[in-house]
C-alpha positions as a printed Julia matrix, in Angstrom:
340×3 Matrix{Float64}:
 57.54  137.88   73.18
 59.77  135.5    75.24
 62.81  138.06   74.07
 60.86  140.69   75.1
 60.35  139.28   78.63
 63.77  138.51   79.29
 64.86  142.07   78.41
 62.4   143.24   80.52
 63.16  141.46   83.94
 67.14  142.11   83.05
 65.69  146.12   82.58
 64.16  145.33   86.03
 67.52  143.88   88.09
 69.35  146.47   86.62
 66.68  149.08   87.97
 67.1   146.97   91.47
 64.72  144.63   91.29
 65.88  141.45   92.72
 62.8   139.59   91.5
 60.14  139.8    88.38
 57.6   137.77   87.41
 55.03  137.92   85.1
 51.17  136.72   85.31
 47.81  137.06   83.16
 45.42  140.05   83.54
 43.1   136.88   84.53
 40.46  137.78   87.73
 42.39  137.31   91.51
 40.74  133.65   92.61
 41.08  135.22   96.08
 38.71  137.93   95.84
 36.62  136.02   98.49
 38.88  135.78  100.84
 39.24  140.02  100.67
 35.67  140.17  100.81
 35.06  138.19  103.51
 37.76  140.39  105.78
 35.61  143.33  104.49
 32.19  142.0   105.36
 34.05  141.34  108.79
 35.34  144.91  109.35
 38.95  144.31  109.74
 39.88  147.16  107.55
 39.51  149.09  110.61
 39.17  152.67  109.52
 40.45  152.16  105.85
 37.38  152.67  104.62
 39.14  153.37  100.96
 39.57  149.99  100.5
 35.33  149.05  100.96
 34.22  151.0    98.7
 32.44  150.24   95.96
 35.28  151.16   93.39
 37.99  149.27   95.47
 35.83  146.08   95.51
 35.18  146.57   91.4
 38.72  146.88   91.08
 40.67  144.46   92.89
 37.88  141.82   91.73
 39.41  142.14   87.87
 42.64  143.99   86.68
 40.93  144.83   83.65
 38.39  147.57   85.53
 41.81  149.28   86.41
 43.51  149.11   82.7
 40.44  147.76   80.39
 43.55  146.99   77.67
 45.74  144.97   80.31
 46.67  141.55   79.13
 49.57  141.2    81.67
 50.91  142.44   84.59
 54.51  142.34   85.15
 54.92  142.02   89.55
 58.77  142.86   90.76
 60.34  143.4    94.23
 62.58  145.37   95.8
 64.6   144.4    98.83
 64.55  147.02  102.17
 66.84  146.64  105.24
 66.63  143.19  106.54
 64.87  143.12  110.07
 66.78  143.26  113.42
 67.36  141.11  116.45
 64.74  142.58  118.97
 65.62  144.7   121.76
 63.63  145.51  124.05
 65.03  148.72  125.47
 65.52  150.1   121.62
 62.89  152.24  120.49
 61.61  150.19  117.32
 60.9   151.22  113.64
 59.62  149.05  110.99
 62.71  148.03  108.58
 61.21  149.14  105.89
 60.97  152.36  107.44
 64.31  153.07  107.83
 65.39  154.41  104.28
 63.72  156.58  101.91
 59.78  156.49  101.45
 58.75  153.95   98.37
 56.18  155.51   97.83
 58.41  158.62   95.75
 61.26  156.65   94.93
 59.56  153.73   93.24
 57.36  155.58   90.85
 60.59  156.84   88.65
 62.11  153.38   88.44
 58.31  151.77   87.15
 58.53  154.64   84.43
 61.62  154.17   83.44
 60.53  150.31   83.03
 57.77  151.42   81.17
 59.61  153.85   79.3
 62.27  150.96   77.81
 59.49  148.52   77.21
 57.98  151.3    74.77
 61.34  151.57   73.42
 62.1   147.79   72.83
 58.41  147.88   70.51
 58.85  151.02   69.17
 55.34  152.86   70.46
 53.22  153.26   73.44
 51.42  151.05   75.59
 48.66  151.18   77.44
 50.26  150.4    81.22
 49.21  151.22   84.92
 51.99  151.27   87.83
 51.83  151.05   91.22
 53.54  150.18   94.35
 51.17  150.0    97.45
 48.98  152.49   96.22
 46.58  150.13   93.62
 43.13  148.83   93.78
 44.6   145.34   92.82
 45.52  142.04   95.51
 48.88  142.25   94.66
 50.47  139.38   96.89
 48.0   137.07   95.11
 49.26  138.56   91.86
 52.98  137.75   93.09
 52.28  134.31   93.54
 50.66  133.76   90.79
 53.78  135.52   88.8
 55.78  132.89   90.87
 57.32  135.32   93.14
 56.78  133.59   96.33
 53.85  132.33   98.53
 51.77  133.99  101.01
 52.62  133.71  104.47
 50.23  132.64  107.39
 51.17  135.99  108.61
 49.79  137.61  104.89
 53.37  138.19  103.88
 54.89  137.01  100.25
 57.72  135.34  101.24
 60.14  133.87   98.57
 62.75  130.94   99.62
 66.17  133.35   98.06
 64.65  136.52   99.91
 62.73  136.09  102.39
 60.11  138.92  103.08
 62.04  141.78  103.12
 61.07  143.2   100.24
 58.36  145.59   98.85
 56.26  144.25   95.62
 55.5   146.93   92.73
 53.0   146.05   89.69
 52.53  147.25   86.37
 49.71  146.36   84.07
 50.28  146.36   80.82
 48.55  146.15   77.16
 50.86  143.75   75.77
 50.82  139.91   75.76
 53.57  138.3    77.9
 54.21  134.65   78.35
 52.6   134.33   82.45
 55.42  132.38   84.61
 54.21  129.1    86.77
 53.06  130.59   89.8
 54.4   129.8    93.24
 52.27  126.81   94.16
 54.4   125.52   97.2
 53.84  126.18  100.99
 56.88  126.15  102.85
 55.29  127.19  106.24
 54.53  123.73  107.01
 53.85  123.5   110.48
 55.84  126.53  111.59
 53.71  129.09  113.91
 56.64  131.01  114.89
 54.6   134.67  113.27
 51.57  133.9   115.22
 53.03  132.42  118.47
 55.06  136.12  118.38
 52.38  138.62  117.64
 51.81  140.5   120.82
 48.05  141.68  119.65
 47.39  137.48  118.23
 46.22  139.46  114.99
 47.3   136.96  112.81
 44.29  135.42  111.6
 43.77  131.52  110.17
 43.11  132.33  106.66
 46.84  134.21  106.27
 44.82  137.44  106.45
 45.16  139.98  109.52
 42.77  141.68  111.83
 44.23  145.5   111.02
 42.34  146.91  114.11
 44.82  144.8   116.37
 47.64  144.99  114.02
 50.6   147.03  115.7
 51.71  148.23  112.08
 47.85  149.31  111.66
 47.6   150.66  115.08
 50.6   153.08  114.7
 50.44  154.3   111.34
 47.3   154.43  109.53
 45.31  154.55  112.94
 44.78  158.47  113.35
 42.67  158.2   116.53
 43.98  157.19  120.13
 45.31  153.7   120.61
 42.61  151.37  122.37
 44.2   151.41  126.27
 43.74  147.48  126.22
 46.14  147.23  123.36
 48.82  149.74  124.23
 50.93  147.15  126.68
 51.0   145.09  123.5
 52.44  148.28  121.05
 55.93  147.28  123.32
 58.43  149.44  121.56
 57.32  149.91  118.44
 56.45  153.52  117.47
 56.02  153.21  114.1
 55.16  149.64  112.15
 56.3   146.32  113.52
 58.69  143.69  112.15
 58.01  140.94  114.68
 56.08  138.6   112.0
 59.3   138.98  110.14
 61.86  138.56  113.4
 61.07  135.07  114.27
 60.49  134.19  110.6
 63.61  131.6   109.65
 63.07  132.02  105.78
 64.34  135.66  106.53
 67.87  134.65  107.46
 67.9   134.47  103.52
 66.77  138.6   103.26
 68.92  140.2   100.42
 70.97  143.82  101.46
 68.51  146.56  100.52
 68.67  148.61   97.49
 70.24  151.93   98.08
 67.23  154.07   98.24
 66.63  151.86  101.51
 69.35  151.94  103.18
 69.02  153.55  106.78
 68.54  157.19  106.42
 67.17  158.34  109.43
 68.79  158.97  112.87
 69.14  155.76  115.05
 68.98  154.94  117.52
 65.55  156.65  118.32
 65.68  158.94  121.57
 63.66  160.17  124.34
 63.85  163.87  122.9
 61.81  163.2   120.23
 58.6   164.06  122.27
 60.2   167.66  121.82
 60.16  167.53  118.15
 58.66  170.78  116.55
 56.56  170.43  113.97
 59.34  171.83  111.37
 61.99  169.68  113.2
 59.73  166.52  112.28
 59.2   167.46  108.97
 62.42  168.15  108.45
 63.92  165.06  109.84
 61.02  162.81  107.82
 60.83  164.55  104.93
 62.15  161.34  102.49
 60.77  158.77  105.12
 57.61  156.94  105.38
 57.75  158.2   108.82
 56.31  161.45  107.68
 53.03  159.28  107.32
 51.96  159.31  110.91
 52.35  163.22  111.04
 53.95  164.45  114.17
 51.52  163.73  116.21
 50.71  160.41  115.33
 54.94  159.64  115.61
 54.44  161.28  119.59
 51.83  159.71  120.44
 53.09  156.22  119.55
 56.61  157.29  121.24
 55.08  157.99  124.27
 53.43  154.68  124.19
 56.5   153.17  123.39
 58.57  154.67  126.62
 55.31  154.01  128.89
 56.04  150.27  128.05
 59.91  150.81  128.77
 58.92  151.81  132.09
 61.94  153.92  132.78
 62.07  156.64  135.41
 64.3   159.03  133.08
 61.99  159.13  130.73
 59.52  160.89  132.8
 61.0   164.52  132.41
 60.38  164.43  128.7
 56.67  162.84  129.0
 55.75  166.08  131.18
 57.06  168.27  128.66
 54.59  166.23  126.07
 51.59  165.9   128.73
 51.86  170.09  128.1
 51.66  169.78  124.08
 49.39  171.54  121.95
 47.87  168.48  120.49
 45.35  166.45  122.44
 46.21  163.05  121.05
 49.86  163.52  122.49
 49.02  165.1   125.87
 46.33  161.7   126.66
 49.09  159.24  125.74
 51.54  161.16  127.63
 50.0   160.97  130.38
 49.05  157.36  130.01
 53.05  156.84  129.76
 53.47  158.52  132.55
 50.73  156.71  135.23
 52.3   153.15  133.62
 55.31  154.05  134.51
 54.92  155.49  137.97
 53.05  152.43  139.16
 55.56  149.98  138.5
């Protein structure tokens, strides 16, 4: 089967993917770590991922796909991060370009599709990319990918941590790689010095309910006022982990599907944005996520930070929307900024 793997990962850079790996089906050894940051609520309101089904499943692959006997991990690089700039209105890199969530799928098929072909019949196999019941940057390291941050990233020596992680599981018996058993952190505390919320917790994990990425995307309520001076300028994700990380002056150029799509830089109109003009303008991104407004409320966040007189005009307009989430932050944007 060594053939077999080979073929596969050279199916895989060909497909984009700038690394592969391959591990055992074998139970995650971190399971109680993931537990623990359940039984300590800091899923926030993700309350998919403690259930009872999510905790069955990401404690043993084989609950997922009861036939898997490997699982092949592979990455795919997005647009490295930016310097920081304060006075930009800031999305998350991986933002930027189309949303992995439909593009990835056809390229893990097609994967799938030319393993069948290289044995001649079907396998049992489960994909996913950020969508899966399974611990998957425990799965990369074990598939020697890279090693896991102490701000919960996989970051790999050639690429940094620019780069999104797929999985599929598969019925078939591959040789596992040597996982990534080196820490090249060392003393470095650059990702938790940085982190404006300090949600970076000890155990490489993250509090999500201070997380700026959590905070402004999967977050559906109102920001917590204590933490909005801390959202800066981001108004959707948050890269600053990744900014002040030096392994990610070695980020790869993203694949094409990544590449910046959407209009930059981000402006003030925005908090006029219909809802067809926002659907419209998202409709490939990951953006589209936070609905409109979700996107509004964390822009008007965003320019309450700024603290700049000219943005005022256009946070009226939004203090006079239709949705109740916008109008409040509006109008906390607004009271920020005239009391500097």
């Amino acid at each position: 089967m060594n053939g077999l793997k080979s073929s596969i990962k050279a199916k895989a850079r060909q497909l984009g993917f700038t690394l592969a790996g391959v591990t055992s089906a074998a139970p995650p050894e971190g399971f109680n770590i993931f537990r623990e940051w359940l039984d300590q609520n800091q899923y926030g309101a993700m309350e998919y991922l403690a259930n009872e089904r999510s905790r069955t499943r990401r404690a043993n692959p084989k609950e997922i796909l009861p036939e898997c006997k490997s699982i092949l991990v592979l990455a795919i690089p997005y647009t490295p991060v930016a310097e920081p700039n304060p006075q930009n209105l800031s999305i998350a890199a991986y933002a930027l370009g189309d949303d992995y969530h439909d593009t990835l799928p056809e390229k893990l098929q097609a994967l799938v599709a030319f393993i069948e072909e290289q044995l001649g019949q079907p396998i049992p196999n489960r994909y996913y990319t950020d969508t899966g019941p399974i611990l998957e940057k425990e799965l990369a390291q074990r598939a020697g990918l890279g090693w896991i941050g102490k701000n919960s990233l996989l970051i790999n020596p050639k690429a940094g941590s620019t780069f999104i992680l797929a999985e599929i599981l598969l019925g078939i018996e591959l040789e596992p790689d040597d996982a990534f058993n080196a820490d090249h952190c060392g003393t470095c505390n650059r990702c938790i010095t940085a982190c404006p919320t300090q949600c970076i917790l000890p155990n490489r994990t993250l509090d999500a309910r201070r997380c700026i990425s959590y905070l402004t995307i999967e977050n559906k309520q109102e920001i917590p006022a204590e933490l909005r001076p801390q959202i800066e300028n981001w108004i959707f994700g948050c890269d600053i982990c990744q900014q002040v990380c030096p392994w990610n002056r070695f980020s790869l150029p993203a694949d094409p599907a990544f590449e910046i799509k959407i209009p930059l830089p981000v402006r003030t109109s925005d908090l006029l944005l219909t809802s067809v003009e926002f659907n419209q303008r998202f409709k490939k991104s990951p953006i589209k996520r936070s609905k409109r407004r979700g996107y509004l409320r964390n822009l008007s966040v965003a320019l309450g930070n700024r603290k700049n007189s000219a943005d005022l005009p256009a946070l009226r307009q939004a203090q006079q929307d239709d949705e109740p989430l916008v109008q409040a932050h509006a109008a906390w944007a607004i009271e920020t900024i005239k009391h500097e």
